[in-house]
N, C-alpha and C positions, 0 to 999 in steps of 0.2 A: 516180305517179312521185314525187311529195313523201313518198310515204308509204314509198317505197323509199328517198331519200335520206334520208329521216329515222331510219330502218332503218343506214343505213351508216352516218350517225353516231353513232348509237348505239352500234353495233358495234364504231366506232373511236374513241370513248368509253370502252367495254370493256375494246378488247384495251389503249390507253393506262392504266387503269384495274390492268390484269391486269399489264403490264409495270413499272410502279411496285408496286406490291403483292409484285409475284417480285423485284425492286432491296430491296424496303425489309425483307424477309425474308431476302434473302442479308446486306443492311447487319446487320442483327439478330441471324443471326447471329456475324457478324463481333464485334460487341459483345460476344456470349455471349461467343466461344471469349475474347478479349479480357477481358472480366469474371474468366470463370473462371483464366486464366494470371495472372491481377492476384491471385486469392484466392489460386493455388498459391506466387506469387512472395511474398507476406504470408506463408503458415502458415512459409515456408520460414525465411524471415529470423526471423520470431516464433522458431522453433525454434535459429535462429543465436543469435540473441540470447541466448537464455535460457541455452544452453551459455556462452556467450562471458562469461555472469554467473553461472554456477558455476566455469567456470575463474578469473574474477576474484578469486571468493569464495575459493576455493584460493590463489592466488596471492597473495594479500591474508593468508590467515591464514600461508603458509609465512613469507614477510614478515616478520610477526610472532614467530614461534617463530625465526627467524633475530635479529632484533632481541632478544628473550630472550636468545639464548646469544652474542650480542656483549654484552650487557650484564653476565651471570654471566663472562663471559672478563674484563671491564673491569675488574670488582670483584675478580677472582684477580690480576688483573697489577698493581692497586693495591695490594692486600693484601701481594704477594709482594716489590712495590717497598720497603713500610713494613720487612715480613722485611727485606729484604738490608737496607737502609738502618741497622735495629736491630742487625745481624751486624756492616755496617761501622764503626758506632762502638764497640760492643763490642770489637771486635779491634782497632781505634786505641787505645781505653782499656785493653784488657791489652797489647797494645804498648809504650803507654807506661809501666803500671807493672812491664813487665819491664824496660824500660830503666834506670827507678828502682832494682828490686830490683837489677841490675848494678852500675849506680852506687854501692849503698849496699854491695851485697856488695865490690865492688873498695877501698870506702871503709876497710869491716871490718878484707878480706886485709891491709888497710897496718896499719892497727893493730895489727891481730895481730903481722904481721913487726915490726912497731916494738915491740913487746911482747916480743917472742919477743928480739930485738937484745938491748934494756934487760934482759931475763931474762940473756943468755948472759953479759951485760958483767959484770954482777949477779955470777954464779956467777966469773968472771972475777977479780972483786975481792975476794973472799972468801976 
């Protein structure tokens, strides 16, 4: 009889034995699939990433060639400033010495007519 319940303990030793062993293999695998969904959700992101640092890299150099041709626009729209600005004195200064030449030409006319007068007076007293 002892040798029969020692028998059963054993046995219930076992099956105890056998049902943690079948628990800590289904836990085990749970870890795997867990593990392995951890590896996929890594290569995944890894793969995100790596794009999301070539779009930057793009995004960064258009950036740049953008920045270029705001710079070349800046130096035309200063350069074209200094133009007009050289146009607008220019045509202030022939501006004003046409106003001169008027003034000097209107100055002439009288002379002349006052010339042309003292001529006819001239021919007059003669």
């Amino acid at each position: 009889m002892e040798n029969s319940d020692s028998i059963k303990k054993l046995l219930s030793a076992f099956e105890s034995l056998r049902i943690q062993v079948e628990a800590d293999q289904q836990e085990m695998q749970k870890v795997k699939e867990g593990l392995l969904q951890f590896e996929e959700l890594k290569e995944k992101f890894h793969r995100e990433h790596m794009m999301k640092d070539k779009e930057i890299e793009l995004l960064e150099k258009k950036l740049e060639d953008k920045e270029n041709e705001l710079q070349k626009a800046l130096l035309n729209l200063n350069e074209a400033q200094k133009y007009c600005k050289r146009l607008q004195d220019s045509t202030r200064q022939q501006s004003e010495l046409l106003q001169c030449l008027k003034t000097e030409k209107e100055s002439l006319l009288q002379n002349l007519d006052s010339a042309e007068q003292r001529c006819e007076e001239f021919k007059g007293s003669v």
